[in-house]
N, CA, C and O atoms as a DFTB+ gen file, in Angstrom:
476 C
 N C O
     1  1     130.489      88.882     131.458
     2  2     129.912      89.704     132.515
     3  2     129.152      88.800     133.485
     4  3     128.123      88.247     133.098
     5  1     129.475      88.674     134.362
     6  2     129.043      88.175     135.697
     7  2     127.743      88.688     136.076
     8  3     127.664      89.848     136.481
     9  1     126.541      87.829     135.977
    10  2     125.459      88.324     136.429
    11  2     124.536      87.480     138.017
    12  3     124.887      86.302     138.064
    13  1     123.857      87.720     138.811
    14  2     123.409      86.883     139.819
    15  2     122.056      87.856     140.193
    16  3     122.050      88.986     140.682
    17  1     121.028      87.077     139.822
    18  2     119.941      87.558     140.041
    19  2     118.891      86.734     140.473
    20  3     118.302      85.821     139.895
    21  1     118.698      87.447     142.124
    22  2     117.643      86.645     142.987
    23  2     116.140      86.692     142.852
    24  3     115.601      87.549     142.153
    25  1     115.392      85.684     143.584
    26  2     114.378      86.016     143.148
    27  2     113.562      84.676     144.777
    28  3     113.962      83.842     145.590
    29  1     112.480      85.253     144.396
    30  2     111.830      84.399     145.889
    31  2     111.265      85.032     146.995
    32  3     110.349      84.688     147.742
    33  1     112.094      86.179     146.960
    34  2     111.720      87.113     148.529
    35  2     110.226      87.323     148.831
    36  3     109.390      86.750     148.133
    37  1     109.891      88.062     149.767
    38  2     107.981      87.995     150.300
    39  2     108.102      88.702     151.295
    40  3     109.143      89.264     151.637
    41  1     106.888      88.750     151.940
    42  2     106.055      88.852     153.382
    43  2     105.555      88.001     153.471
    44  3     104.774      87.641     152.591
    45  1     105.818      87.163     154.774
    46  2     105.756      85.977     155.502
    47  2     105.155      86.235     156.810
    48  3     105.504      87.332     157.247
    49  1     103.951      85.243     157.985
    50  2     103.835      84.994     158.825
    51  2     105.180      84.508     159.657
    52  3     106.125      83.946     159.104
    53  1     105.117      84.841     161.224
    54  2     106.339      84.277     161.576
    55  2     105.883      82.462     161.660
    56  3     104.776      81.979     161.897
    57  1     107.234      81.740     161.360
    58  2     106.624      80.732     161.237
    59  2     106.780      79.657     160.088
    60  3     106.983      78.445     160.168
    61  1     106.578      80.711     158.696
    62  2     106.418      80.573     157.145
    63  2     107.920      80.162     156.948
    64  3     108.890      80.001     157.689
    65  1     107.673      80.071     155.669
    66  2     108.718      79.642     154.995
    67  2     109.067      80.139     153.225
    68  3     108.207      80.493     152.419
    69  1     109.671      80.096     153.120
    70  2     110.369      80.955     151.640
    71  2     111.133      80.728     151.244
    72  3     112.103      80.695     152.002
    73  1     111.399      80.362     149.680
    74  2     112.484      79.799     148.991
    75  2     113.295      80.811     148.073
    76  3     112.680      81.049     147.033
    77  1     114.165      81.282     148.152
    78  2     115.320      82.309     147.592
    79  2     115.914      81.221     146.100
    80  3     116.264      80.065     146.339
    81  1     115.940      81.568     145.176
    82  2     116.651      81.859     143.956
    83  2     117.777      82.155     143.554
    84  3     118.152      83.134     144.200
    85  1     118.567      81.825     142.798
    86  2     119.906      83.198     142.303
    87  2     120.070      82.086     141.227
    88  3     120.401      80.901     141.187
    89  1     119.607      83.223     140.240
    90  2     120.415      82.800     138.792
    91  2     121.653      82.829     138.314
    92  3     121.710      83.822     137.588
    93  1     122.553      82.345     138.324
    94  2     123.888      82.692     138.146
    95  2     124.518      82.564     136.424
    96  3     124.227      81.596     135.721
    97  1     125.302      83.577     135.992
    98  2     125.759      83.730     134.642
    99  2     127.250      84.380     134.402
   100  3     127.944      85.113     135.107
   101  1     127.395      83.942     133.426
   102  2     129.048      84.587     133.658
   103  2     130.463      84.528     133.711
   104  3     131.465      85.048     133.221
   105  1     129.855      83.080     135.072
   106  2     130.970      82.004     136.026
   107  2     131.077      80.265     135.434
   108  3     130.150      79.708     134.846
   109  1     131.550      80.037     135.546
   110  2     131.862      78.275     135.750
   111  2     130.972      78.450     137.163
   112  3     131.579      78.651     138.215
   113  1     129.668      78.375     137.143
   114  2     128.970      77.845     138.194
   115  2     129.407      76.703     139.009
   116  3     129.807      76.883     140.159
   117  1     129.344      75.386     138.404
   118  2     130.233      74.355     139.157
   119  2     131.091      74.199     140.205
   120  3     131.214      73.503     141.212
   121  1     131.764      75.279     139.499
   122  2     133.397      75.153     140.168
   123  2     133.506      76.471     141.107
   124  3     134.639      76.753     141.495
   125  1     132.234      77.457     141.582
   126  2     132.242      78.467     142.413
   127  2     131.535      78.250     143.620
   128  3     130.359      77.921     143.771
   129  1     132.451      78.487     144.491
   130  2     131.582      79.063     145.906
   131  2     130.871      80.278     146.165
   132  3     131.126      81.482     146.176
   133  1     129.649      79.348     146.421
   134  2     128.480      80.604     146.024
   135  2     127.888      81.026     147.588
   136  3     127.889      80.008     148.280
   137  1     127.357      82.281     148.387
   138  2     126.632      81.662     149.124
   139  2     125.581      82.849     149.147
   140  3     125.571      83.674     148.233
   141  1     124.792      82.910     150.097
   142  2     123.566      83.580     150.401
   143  2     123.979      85.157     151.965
   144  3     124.515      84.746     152.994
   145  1     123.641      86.751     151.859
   146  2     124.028      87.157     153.082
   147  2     122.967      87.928     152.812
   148  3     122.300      88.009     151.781
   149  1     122.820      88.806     154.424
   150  2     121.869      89.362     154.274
   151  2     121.983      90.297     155.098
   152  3     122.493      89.949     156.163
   153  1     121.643      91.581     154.994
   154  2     121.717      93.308     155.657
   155  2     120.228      93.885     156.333
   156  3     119.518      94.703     155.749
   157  1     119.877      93.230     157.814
   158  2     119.161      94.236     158.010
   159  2     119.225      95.572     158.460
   160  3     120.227      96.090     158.952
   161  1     118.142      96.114     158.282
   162  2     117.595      97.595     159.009
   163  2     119.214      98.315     160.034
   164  3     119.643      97.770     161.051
   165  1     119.489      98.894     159.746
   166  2     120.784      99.290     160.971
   167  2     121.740      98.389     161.044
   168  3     122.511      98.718     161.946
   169  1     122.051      97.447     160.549
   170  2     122.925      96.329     160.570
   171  2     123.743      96.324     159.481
   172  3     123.407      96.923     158.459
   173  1     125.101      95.539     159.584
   174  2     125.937      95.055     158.622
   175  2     125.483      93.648     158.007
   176  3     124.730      92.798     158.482
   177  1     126.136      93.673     156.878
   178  2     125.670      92.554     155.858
   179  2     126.384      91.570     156.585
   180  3     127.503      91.702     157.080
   181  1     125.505      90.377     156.617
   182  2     126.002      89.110     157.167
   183  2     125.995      88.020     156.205
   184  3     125.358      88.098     155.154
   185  1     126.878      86.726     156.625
   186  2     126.986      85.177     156.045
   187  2     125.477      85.133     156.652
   188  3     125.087      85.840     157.581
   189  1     124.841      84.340     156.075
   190  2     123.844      83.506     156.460
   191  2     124.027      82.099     155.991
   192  3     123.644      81.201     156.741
   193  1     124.657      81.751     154.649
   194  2     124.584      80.434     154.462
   195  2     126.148      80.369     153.040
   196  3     126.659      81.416     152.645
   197  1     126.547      79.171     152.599
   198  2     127.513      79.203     152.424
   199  2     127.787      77.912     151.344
   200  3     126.972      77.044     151.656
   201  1     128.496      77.514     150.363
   202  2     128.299      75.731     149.748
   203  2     129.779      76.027     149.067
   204  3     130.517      77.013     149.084
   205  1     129.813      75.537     148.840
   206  2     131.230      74.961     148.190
   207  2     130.995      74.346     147.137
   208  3     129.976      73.675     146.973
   209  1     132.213      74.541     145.994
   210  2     132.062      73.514     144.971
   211  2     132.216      71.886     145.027
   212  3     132.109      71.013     144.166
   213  1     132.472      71.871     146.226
   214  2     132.650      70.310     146.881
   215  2     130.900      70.218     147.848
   216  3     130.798      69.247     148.597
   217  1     129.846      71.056     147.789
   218  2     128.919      70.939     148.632
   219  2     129.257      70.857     149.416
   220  3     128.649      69.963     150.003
   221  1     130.380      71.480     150.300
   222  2     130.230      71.368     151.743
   223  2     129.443      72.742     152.353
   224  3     129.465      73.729     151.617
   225  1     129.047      72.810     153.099
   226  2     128.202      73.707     153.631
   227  2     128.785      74.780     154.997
   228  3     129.464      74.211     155.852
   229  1     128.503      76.359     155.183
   230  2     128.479      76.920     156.219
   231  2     127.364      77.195     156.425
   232  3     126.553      76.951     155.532
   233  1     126.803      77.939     157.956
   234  2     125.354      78.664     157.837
   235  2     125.865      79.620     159.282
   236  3     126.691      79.210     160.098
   237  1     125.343      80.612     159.335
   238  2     125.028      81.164     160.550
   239  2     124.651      80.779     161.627
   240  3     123.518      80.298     161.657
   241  1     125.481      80.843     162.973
   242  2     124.282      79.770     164.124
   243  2     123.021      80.231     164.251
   244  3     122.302      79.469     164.898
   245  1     122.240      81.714     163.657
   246  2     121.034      82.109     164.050
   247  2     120.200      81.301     163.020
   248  3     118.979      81.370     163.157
   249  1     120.672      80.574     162.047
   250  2     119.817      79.554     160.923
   251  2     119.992      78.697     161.134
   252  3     119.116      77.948     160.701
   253  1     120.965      78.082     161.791
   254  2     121.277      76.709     161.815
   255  2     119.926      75.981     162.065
   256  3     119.142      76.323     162.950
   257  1     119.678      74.705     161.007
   258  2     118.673      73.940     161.954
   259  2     116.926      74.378     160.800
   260  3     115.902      73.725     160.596
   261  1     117.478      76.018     160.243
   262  2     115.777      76.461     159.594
   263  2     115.940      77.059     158.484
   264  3     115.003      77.447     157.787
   265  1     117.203      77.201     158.191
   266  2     117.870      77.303     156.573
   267  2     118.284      75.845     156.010
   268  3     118.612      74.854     156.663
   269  1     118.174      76.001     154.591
   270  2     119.195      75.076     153.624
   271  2     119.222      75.600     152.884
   272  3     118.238      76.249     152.530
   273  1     120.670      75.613     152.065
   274  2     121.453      75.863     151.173
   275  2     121.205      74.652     149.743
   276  3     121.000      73.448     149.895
   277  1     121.266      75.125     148.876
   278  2     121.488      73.862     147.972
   279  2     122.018      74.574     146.437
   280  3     122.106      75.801     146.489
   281  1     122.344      73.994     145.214
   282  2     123.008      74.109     144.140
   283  2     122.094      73.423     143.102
   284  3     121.512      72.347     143.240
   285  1     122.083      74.015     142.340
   286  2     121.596      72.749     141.083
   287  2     122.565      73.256     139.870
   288  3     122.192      74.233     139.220
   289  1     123.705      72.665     139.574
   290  2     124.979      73.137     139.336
   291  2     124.251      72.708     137.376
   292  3     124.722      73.208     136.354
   293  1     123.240      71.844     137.418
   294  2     122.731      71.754     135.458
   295  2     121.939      73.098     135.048
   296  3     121.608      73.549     133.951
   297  1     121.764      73.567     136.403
   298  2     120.825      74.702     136.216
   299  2     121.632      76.415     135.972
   300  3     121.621      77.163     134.994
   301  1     122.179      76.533     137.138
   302  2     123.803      77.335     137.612
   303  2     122.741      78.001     138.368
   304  3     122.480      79.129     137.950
   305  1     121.985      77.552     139.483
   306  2     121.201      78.076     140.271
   307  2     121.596      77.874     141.935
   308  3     122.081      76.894     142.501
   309  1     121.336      78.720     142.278
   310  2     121.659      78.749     143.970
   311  2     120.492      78.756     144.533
   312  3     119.739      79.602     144.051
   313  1     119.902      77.907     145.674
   314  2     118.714      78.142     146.277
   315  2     118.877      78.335     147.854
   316  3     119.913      77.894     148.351
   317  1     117.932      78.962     148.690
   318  2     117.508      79.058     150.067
   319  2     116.572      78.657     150.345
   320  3     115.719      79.543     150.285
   321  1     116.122      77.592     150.697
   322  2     115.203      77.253     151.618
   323  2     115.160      78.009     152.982
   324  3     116.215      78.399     153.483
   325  1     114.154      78.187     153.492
   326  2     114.233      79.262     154.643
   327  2     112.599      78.904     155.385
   328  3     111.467      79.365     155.240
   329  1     113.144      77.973     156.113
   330  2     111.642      77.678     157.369
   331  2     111.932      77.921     158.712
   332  3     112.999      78.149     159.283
   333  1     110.289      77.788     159.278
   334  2     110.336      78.787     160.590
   335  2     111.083      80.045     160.513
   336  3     112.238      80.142     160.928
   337  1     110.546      80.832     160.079
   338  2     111.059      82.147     159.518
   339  2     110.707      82.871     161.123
   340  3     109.759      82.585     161.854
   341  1     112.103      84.158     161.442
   342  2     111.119      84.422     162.656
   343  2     111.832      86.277     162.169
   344  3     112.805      86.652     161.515
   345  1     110.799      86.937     162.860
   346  2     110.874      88.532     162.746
   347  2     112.068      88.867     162.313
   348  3     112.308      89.362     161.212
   349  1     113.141      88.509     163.482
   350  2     114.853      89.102     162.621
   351  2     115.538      88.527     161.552
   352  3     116.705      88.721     161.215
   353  1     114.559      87.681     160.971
   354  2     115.259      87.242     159.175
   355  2     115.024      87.785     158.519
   356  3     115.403      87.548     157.372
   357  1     114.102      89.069     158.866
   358  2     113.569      90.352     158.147
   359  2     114.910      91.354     157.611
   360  3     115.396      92.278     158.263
   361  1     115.382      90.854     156.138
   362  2     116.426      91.406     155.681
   363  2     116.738      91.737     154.360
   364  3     115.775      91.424     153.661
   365  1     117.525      92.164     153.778
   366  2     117.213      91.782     152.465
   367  2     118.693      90.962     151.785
   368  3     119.873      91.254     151.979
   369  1     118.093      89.843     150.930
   370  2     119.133      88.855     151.037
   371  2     120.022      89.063     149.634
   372  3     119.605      89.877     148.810
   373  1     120.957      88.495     149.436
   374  2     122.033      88.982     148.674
   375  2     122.886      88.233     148.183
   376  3     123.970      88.293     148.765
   377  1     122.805      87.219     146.938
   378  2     123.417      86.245     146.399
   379  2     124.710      86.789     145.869
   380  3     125.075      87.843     145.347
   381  1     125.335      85.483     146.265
   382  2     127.203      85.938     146.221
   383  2     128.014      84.894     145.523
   384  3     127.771      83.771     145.966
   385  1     128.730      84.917     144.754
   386  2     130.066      84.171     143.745
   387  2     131.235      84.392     144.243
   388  3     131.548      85.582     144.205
   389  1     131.990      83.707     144.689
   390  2     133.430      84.241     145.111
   391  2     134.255      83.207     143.888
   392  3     133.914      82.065     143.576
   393  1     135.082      83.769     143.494
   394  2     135.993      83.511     142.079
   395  2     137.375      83.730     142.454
   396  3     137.718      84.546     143.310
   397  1     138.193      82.957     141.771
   398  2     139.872      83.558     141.994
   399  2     140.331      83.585     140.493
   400  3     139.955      82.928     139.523
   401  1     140.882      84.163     140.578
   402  2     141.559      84.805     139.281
   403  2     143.056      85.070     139.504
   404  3     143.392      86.205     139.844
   405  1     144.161      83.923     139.308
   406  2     145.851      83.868     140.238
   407  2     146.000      84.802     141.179
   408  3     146.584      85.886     141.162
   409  1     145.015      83.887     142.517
   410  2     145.376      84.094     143.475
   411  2     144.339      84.672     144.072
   412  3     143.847      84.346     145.153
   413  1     143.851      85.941     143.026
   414  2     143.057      87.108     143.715
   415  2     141.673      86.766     143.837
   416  3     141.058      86.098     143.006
   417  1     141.115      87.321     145.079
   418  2     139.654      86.677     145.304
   419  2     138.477      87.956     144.611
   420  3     139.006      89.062     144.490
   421  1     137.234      87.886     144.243
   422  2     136.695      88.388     143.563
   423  2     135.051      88.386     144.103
   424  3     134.424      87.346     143.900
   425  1     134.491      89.295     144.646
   426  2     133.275      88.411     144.952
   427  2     131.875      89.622     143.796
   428  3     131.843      90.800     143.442
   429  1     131.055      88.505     143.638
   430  2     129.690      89.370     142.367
   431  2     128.812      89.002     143.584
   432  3     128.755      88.025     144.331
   433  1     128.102      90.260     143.477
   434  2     126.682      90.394     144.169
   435  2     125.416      90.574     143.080
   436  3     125.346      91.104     141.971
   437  1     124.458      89.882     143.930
   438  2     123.344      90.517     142.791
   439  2     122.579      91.537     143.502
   440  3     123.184      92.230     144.321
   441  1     120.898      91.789     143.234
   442  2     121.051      93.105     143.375
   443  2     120.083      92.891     145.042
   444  3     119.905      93.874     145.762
   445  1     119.586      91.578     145.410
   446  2     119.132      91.710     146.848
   447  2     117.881      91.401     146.683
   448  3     117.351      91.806     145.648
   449  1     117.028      90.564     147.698
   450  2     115.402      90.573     147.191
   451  2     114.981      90.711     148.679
   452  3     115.586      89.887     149.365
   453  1     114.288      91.352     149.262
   454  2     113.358      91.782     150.428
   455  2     112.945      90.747     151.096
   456  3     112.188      90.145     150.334
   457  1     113.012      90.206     152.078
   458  2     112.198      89.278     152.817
   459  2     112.041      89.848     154.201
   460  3     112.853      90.290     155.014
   461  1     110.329      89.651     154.208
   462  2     109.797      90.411     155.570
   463  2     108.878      89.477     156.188
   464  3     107.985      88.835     155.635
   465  1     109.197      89.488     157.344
   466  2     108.664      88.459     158.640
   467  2     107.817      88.959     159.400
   468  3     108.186      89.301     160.523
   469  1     106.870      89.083     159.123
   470  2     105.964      89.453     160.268
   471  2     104.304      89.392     160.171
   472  3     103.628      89.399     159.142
   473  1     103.887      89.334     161.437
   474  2     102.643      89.331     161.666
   475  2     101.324      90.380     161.700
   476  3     100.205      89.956     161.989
C-alpha cells in the first residue's frame, strides 16, 4: 500500500520561508518520480515542482528562483524548500509518486498540508 504523507505546512509572513516533507512508503522510492502540486482557493491543482529519479528537476515559472526540490532517496523522503514566500503560494500542497506498472502510469497523492502567506 502506497502511502505519502506531508508534513511542514504553516502561516508565514510574506517573505518567510517553509520547508514541506513527504514521507514516502510503499514504492521503490529511488527509482520514482516524485513531485510537489498545489490547489488554491478557486483554482486547479498545479505542478509546482518536479525531480526525477535521475534528479533532474521541473518547477513552475511562478517558483522558479524561491523553491527547491530535493530527495533524500536513504530516507524515501521528498522535500520543499520554499523562500520568499509571497500571498499566492497560499495553497494547499500535495505530494505526488508517479509509478508505471507495463506501461501504465499511476500517480499516489497524499493527503495535502495548508500553507498560508500572509500578513
Amino acid at each position: 500500500q502506497v502511502q505519502l504523507v506531508e508534513s511542514g505546512g504553516g502561516s508565514v509572513q510574506p517573505g518567510g520561508s517553509l520547508r514541506l516533507s513527504c514521507a514516502a512508503s510503499g514504492i521503490i522510492f529511488s527509482l520514482t518520480t516524485m513531485g510537489w502540486y498545489r490547489r488554491a482557493p478557486g483554482k486547479e491543482r498545479e505542478l509546482v515542482a518536479r525531480i526525477t529519479r535521475g534528479i533532474s528537476t521541473d518547477y513552475a515559472d511562478s517558483v522558479k528562483g524561491r523553491f527547491t526540490i530535493s530527495r533524500d532517496n536513504a530516507k524515501d523522503t521528498l522535500y520543499l524548500q520554499m523562500n520568499g514566500l509571497k500571498p499566492e503560494d497560499t495553497a494547499v500542497y500535495y505530494c505526488n509518486a508517479e509509478t508505471w506498472d507495463g506501461g501504465r502510469l499511476t500517480r499516489y497523492w497524499g493527503q495535502g498540508t495548508q500553507v498560508t502567506v500572509s500578513s
